[in-house]
C-alpha positions in Angstrom: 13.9 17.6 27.1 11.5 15.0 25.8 8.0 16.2 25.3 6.2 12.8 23.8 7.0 9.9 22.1 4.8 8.6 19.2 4.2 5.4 16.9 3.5 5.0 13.5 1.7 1.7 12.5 2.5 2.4 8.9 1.7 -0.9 5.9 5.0 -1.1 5.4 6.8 0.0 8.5 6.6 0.7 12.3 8.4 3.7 13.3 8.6 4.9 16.9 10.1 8.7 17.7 10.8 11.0 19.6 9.8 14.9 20.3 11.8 17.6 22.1 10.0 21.0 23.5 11.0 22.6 20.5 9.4 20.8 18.4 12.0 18.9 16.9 11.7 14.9 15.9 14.5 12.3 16.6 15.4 8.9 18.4 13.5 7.1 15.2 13.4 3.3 15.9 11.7 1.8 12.5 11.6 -2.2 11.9 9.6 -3.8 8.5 5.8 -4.2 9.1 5.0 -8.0 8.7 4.9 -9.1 5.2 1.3 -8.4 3.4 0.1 -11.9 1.3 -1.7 -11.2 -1.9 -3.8 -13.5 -3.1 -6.7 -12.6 -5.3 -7.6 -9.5 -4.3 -6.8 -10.1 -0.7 -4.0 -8.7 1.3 -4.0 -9.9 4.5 -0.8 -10.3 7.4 -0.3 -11.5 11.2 -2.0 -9.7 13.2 0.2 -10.5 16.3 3.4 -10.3 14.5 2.5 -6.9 14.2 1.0 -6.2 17.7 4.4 -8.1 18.8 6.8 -5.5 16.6 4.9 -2.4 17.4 5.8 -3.3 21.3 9.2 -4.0 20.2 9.6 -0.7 18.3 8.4 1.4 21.2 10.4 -0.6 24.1 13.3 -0.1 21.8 12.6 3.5 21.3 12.4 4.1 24.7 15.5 2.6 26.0 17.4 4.3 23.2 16.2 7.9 24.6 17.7 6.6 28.0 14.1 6.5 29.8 14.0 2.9 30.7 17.6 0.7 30.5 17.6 -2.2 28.7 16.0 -4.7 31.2 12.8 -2.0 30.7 13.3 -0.8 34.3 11.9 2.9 34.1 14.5 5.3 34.7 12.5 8.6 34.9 8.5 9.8 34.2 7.9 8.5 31.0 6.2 11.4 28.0 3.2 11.1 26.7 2.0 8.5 23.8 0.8 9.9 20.3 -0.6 7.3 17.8 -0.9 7.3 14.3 -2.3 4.5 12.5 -2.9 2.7 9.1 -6.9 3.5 8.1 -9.3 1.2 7.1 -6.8 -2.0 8.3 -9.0 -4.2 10.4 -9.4 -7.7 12.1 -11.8 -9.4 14.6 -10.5 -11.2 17.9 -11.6 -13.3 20.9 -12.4 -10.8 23.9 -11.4 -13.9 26.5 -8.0 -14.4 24.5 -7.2 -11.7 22.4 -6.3 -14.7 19.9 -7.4 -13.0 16.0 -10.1 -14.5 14.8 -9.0 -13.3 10.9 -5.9 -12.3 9.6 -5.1 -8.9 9.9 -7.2 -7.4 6.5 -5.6 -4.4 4.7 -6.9 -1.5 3.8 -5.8 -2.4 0.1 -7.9 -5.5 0.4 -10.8 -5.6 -2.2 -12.8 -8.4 -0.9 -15.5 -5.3 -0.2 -16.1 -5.3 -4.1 -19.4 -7.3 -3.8 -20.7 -5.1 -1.3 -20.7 -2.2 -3.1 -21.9 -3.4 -6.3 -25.2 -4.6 -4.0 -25.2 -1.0 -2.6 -24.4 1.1 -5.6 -28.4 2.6 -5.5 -27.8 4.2 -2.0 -24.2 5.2 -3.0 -25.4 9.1 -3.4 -26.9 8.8 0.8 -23.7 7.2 2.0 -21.5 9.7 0.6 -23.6 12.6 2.1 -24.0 10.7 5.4 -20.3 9.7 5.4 -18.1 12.0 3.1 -16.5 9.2 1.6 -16.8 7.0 -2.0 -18.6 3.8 -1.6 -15.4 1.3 -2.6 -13.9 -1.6 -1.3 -10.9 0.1 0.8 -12.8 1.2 3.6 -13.7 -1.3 6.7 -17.8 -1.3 6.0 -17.6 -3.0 2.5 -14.7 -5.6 3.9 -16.8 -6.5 7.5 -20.2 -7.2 5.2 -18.5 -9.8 3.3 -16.3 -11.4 6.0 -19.8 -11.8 8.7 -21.8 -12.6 5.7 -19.6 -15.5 4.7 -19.2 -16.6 8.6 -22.7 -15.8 10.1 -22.2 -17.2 13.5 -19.2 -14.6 13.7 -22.0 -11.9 13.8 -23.9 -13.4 16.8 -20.8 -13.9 18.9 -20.1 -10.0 17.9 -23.2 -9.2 19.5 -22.3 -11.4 22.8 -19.0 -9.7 23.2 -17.3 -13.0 22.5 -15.6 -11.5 19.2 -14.4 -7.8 18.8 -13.7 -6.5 15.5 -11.8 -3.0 15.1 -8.9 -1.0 13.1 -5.5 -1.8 14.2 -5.4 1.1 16.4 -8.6 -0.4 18.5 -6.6 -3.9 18.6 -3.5 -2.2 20.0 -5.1 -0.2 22.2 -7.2 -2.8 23.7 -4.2 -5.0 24.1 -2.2 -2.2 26.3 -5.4 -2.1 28.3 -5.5 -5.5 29.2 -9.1 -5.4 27.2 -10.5 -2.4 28.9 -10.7 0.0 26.3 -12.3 -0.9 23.2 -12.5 2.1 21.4 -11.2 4.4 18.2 -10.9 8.1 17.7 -13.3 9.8 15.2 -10.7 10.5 12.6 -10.1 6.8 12.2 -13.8 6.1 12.6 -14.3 8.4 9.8 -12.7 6.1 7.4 -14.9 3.7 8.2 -17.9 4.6 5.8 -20.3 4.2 9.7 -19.8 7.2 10.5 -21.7 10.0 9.6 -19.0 12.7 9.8 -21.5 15.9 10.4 -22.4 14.1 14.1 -19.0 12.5 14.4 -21.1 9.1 15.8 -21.8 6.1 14.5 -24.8 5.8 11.7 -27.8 3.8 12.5 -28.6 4.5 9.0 -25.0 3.6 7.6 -25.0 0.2 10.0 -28.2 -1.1 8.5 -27.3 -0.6 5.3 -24.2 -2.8 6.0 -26.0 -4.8 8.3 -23.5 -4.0 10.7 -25.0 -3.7 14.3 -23.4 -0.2 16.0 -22.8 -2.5 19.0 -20.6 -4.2 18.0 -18.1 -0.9 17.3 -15.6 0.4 19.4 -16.5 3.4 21.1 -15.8 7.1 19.7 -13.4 8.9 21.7 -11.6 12.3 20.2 -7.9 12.5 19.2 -6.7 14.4 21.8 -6.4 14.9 25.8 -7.1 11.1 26.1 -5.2 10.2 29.4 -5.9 6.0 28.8 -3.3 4.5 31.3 -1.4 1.3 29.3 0.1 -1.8 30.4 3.9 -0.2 29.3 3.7 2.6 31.7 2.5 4.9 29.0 -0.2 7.7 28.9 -2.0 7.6 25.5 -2.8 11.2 24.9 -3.5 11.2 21.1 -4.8 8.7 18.7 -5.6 9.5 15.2 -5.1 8.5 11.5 -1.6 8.6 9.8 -2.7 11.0 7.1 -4.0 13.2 9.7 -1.5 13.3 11.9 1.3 14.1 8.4 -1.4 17.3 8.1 -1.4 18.5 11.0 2.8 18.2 11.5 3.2 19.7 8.0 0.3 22.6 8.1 -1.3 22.9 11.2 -4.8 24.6 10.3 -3.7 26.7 7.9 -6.4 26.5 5.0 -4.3 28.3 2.4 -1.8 25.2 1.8 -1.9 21.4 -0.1 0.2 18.8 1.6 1.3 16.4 -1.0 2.5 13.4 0.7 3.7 10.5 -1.1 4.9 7.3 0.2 3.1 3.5 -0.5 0.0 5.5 -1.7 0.1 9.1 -2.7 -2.6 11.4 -0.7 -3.3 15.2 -1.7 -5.1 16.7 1.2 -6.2 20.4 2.6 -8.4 21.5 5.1 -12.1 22.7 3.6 -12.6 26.0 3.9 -16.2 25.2 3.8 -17.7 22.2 5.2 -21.1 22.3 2.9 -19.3 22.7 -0.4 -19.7 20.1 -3.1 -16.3 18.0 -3.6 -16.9 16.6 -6.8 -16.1 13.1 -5.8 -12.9 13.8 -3.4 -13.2 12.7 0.3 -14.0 14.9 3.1 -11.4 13.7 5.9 -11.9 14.1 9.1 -8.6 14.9 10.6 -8.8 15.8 14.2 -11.3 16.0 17.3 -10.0 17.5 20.3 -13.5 17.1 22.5 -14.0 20.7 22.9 -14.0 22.8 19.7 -15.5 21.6 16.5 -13.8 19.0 14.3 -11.0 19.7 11.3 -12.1 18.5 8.0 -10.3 18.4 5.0 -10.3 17.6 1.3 -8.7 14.6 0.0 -7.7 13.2 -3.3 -5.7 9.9 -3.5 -3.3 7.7 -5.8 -3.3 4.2 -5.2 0.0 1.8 -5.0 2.0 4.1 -7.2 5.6 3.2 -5.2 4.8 -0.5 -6.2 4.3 0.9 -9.7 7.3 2.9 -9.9 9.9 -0.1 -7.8 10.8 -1.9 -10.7 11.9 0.6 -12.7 15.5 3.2 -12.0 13.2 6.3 -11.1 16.1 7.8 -9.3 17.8 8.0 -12.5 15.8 9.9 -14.4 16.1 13.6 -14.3 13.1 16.8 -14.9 15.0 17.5 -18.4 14.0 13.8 -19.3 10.5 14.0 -18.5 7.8 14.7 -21.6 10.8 13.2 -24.2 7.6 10.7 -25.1 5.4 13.5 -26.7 2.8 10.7 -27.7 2.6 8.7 -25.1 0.8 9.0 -22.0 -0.3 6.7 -19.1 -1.4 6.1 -15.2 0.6 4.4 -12.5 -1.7 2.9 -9.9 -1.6 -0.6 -10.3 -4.9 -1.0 -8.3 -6.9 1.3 -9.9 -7.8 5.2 -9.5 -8.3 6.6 -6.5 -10.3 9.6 -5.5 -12.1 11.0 -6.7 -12.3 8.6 -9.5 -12.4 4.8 -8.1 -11.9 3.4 -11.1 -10.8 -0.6 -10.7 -10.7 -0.6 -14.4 -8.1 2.7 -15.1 -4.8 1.9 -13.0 -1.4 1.4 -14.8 -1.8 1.2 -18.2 -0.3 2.9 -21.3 -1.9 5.2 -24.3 0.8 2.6 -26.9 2.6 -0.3 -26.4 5.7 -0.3 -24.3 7.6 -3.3 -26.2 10.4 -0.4 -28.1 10.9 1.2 -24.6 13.9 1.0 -22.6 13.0 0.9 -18.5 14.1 4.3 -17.9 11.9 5.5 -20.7 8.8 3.8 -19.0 10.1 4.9 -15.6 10.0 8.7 -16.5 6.6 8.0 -18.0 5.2 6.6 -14.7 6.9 9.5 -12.6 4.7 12.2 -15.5 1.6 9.9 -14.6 2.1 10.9 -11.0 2.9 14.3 -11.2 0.1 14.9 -13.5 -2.9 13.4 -10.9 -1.3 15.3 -8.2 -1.7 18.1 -10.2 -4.9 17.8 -11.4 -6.1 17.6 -7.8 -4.7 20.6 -7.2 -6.2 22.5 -9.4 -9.5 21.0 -8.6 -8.8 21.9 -4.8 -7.8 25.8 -6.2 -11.5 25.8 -7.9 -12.9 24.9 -4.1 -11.0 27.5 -2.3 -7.6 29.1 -3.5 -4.4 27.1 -2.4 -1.5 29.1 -2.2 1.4 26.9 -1.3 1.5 23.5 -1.8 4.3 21.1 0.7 5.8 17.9 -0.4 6.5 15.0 2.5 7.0 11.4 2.2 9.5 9.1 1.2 8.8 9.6 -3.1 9.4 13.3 -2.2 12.7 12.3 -2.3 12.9 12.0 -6.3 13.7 15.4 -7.2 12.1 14.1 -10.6 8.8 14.5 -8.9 9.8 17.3 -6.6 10.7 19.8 -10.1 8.0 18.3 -12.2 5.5 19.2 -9.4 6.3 22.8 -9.5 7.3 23.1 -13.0 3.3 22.2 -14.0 1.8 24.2 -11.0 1.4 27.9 -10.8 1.5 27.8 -6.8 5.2 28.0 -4.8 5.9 24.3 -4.1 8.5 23.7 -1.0 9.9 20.0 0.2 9.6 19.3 4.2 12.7 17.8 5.4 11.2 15.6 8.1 10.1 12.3 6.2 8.2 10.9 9.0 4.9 13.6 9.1 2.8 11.4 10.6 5.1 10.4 13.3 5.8 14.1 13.9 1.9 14.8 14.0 1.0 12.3 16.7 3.7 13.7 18.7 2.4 17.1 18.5 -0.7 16.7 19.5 -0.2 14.3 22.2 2.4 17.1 23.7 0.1 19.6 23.1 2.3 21.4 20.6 1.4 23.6 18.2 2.5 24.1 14.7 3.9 28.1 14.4 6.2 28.9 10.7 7.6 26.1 8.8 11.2 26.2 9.4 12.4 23.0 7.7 10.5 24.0 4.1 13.0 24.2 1.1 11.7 25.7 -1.7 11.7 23.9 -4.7 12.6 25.4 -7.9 11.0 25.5 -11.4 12.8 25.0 -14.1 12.1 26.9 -16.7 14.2 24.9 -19.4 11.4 22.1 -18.9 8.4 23.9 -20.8 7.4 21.0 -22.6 6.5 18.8 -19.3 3.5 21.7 -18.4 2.5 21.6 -22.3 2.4 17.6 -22.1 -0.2 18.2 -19.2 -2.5 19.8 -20.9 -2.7 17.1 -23.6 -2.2 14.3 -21.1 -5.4 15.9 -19.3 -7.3 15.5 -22.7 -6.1 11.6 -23.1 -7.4 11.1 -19.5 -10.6 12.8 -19.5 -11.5 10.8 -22.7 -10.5 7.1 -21.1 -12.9 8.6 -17.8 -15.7 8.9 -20.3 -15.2 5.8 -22.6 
């Protein structure tokens, strides 16, 4: 029996699914997101291709599982709707129309650089009010820029002539027919306007932007959401795709680090305080359910590394073959470090020249560049609150390079979740109501003993890296 169906508006790919009363995930539809163009810094896509897909991947879902035929006639009570969505993605659109004003603006956009070099004094109050960096992924940074290049944008804001949101507003104000303008604090959290101790919007944070808090969506929680939509579904959860991969992969339990790596790579676990420092990593707001107090969690982040590692045979290279370049060390996020660094200047680059290097040389160099920042955030997450597990999700989880590598240089058990689609399973579970009780589908992942020299490279890669941090 089908318990929810949920959608993952992923930057690369929309996935609808499936979720039975047990639990378990199937019936995945998945088509390409629209194409991202690059041009200087600026990623941008079609808004409405993707609105138009995401319908298509959740119609197509559905008549798969047998609930509507293939004219969409309903053929029985239709499950509940979880959401999961992109963060930090955003666009503005005509409230009469729903025409996009701006293309849709990605989250790896970096148009938001000038804003934060004109805010870098107040950097130390927005990270307390916020929990987050001050950089140029998140939606405040981006907005500044785009209203303060097209001013009369601004004033039709305030009208309610334009709308602006994250793609999950856009969707969900679409499948209203415009009545529901809103986003659920775990996506407004990511938005560097919220101040995540009140979970509402900042009047300080909007001023410093000069972004009025009227022209937001409204803050709704995650769960128990009962918003009617135009395709005969109930959206009962809404919430951010790294949020919803915890929650499917964890639950609450504070002793474990998912390690989830896909487009980006994100190291995340839930704070077992909420007032200790976090040395530059993000607090993440994962989950409101209206009635008890928010989940947050700790989060560490590598940028872009699967574009880093695509043109190179990673899936060749095996654990044995890793560290065989004693002297050479490097980093593999082509646009710079993530947290809790943000470093535009440190992304892929090389301790020596590459020129005497065959590709699968420089490929197992890039997968030792991952496996040592995962690591690293690890052990600065152990120094916050012991972790005593870590789980692996996400399509690069695949590499058992990676996978042996990561436990071979951590001292905690490392195990490999066979459901690749976290996030998808997340939204699910939360918009059934379902509950996360043992992990049934974690492999454990073996170290390798024979490998030594990959933990000793570590500790001399950790030296080369601390010294380029400080240069």
């Amino acid at each position: 029996m089908i318990a929810a169906i949920a959608l993952d508006l992923g930057s690369t790919a929309i996935k609808a699914g499936l979720l039975d009363t047990q639990g378990n995930l199937g019936g995945i539809v998945s088509l390409p997101a629209p194409s991202v163009a690059v041009d200087e810094g600026h990623y941008e896509s079609d808004a409405l291709a993707y609105a138009d897909t995401a319908d298509q991947v959740l119609k197509s879902c559905l008549v798969k599982s047998g609930l509507v035929k293939s004219g969409l006639a309903q053929t029985q009570a239709l499950p509940p709707l979880g959401l999961c969505s992109q963060r930090s993605s955003f666009l503005i659109w005509e409230q009469a129309s729903g025409k996009p004003v701006t293309p849709l603006i990605s989250w790896q956009d970096t148009r938001g650089d000038e804003s934060c070099l004109a805010l870098q004094a107040q950097e130390p109050l927005i990270t307390e009010l916020s929990g987050l960096r001050l950089t140029p992924y998140f939606f405040a940074p981006k907005l500044r820029v785009v209203l303060q290049k097209n001013p009369a944008w601004l004033a039709r804001l305030q009208r309610g002539e334009l709308l602006a949101g994250t793609l999950d507003t856009f969707l969900i104000w679409r499948w209203t027919d415009g009545r529901q303008h809103v986003t659920d604090v775990s996506m407004a959290a990511r938005t560097l306007l919220m101040d995540i101790h009140q979970q509402q919007w900042s009047p300080v944070l909007g001023e410093l932007f000069g972004i009025p808090l009227s022209i937001l969506p409204a803050l709704i929680p995650s769960t128990a959401l009962n918003i009617a939509l135009n395709n005969g579904l109930i959206l009962q959860a809404s919430l951010a795709d790294q949020s919803a991969a915890l929650v499917a992969s964890v639950g609450n339990d504070r002793d474990t680090a998912l390690i989830n790596l896909g487009t980006g790579g994100f190291v995340i676990r839930y704070l077992a305080d909420n007032n200790l420092a976090t040395d530059g990593y993000l607090r993440t707001l994962v989950y409101q359910d209206g009635v008890s107090p928010a989940h947050i969690a700790l989060e560490g982040t590598l940028n872009s590394i699967a574009a880093a590692l695509a043109p190179y045979p990673v899936r060749d290279c095996s654990v044995d073959e890793l560290a065989a370049e004693h002297d050479i060390f490097c980093l593999a996020e082509p646009s710079g470090l993530g947290a809790p660094y943000f470093r535009k200047d440190l992304g892929l680059q090389f301790s020596q020249p590459m020129a005497s290097l065959t590709q699968k040389q420089i490929a197992c160099l890039l997968l030792e560049a991952i496996i040592f920042r995962v690591v690293r955030i690890v052990e600065d997450f152990h120094r916050n609150a012991p972790v005593k597990r870590v789980y692996l999700a996400g399509g690069l989880s695949e590499l058992v390079s990676l996978q042996q590598g990561i436990a071979q240089c951590l001292p905690q058990t490392v195990f490999r979740l066979q459901q690749k689609d976290a996030s998808l399973q997340g939204a699910a579970m939360l918009a059934a109501g379902q509950k996360i009780a043992s992990r049934q589908d974690a492999v454990l992942v073996e170290k390798f003993n024979s490998n030594n020299k990959l933990s000793e490279k570590y500790l001399r890669w950790k030296q080369w890296f601390d010294a380029l941090l400080e240069a």
